[in-house]
C-alpha positions in Angstrom: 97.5 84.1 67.2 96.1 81.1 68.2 98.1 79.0 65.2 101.6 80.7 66.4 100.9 79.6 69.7 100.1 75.9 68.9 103.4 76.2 66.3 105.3 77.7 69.0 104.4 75.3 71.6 104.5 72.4 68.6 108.6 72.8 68.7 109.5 73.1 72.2 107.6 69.7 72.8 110.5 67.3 74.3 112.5 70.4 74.7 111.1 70.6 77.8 109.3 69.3 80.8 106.2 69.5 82.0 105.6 72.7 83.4 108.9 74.4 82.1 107.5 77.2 79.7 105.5 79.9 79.4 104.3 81.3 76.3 103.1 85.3 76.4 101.7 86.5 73.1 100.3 90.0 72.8 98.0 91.6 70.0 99.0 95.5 69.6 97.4 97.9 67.5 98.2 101.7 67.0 96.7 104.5 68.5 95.6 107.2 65.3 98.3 110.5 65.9 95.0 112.6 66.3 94.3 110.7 69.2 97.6 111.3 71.1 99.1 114.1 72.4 102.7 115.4 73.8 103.6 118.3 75.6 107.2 119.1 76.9 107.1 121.1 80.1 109.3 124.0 82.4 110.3 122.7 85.4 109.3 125.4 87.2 106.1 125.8 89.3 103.8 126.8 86.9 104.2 123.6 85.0 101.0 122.3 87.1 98.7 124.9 85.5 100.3 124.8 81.5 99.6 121.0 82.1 96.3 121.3 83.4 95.3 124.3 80.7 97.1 122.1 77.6 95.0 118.7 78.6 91.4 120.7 79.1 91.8 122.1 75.8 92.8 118.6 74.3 89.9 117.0 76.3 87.7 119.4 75.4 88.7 119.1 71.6 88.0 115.1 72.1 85.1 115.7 73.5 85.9 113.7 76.8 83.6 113.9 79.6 83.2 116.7 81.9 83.6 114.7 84.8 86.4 112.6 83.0 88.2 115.7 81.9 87.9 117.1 85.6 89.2 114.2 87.0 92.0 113.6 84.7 92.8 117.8 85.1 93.5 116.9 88.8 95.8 113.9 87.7 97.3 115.9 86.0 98.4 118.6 88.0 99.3 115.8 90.7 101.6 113.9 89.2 103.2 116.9 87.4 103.6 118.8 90.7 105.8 115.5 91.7 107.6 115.8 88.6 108.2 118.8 89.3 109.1 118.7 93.3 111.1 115.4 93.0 112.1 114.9 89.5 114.3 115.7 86.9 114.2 118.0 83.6 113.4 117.5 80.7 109.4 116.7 81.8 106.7 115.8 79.8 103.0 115.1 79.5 101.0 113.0 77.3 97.5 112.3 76.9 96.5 108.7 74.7 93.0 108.9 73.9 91.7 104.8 73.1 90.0 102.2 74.8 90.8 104.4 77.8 91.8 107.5 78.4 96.0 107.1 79.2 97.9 110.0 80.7 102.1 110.0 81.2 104.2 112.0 83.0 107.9 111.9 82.3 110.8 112.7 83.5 114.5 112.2 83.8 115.0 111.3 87.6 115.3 107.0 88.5 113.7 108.3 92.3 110.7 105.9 92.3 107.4 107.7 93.4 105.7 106.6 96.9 102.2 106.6 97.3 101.8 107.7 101.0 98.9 108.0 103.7 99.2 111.8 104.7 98.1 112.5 108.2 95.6 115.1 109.0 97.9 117.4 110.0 100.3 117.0 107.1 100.6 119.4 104.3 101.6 117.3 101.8 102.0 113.9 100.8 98.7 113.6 99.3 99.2 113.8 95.4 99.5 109.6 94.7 96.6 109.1 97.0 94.7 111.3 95.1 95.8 109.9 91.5 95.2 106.3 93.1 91.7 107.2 93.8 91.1 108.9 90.4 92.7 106.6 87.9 91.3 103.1 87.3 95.1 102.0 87.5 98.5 103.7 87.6 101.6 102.6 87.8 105.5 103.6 86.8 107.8 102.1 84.1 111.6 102.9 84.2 112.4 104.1 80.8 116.7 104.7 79.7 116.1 108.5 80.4 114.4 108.3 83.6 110.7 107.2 84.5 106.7 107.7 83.7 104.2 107.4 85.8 101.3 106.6 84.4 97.7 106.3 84.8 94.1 104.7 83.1 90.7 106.0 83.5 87.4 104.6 81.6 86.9 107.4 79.0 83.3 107.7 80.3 82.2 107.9 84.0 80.2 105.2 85.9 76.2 105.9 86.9 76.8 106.8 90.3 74.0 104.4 92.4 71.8 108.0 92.9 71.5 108.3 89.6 69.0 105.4 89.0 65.4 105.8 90.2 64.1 103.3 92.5 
């Protein structure tokens, strides 16, 4: 990478001024299919639980960790219920297992999710909150059918400070 960016760079010189370009290069790499799974959903209030059920057997199968799996279960069933409440059909999950543990939701409505502060005596309005809390990062990307929201979480969980002696 480094010798396309120095031949890259090599050509624009007196092309441009100082200043005038940026060069982004990325190194991808696949995911293997076994570690990757897809899921259409109903748009219909059960879809929160066939999520939930599909990614604890997948997680389980993966061998993710408990607290991991529990965490991502409840991300899950968040961010389908918006799908759900304020999106469009077709939906659909998927779970990347790699260098962390990626899970989508999509579906066919542009509306762009909020994350909101609920108030105590709200009954809702909680569901981003609690994905933003979970998830390392999360995030949307429009796609040309609609939208997926997105999150990462680190595929094992942190030593909480109680659990070291001293």
């Amino acid at each position: 990478m480094q010798d396309l960016c120095d031949e890259v760079l090599y050509r624009l010189q007196g092309n441009t001024g100082p200043g005038d370009a940026i060069l982004l290069l990325a190194r991808a790499h696949t995911v293997p299919a076994d570690h990757v799974a897809t899921w259409p959903l109903d748009r219909d209030p059960t879809a929160a639980a066939t999520a939930r059920a599909h990614a604890h057997r997948r997680l389980a199968d993966w061998g993710v960790d408990e607290e991991v799996a529990y965490a991502t279960e409840l991300i899950v069933s968040e961010l389908v219920t918006n799908a759900v409440r304020y999106g469009s059909a077709p939906l659909s999950l998927r779970l990347i297992k790699d260098r962390v543990l990626t899970c989508e939701v999509h579906d066919t409505s542009p509306a762009t999710p909020r994350l909101r502060h609920a108030r105590t005596i709200d009954e809702g309005g909680r569901g981003l909150f609690i994905v933003a809390q979970l998830a390392q990062n999360w995030g949307m990307r429009y796609t040309p059918d609609g939208k997926t929201v997105w999150t990462e979480q680190a595929l094992s969980s942190a030593p909480s400070p109680c659990d070291h002696p001293g």
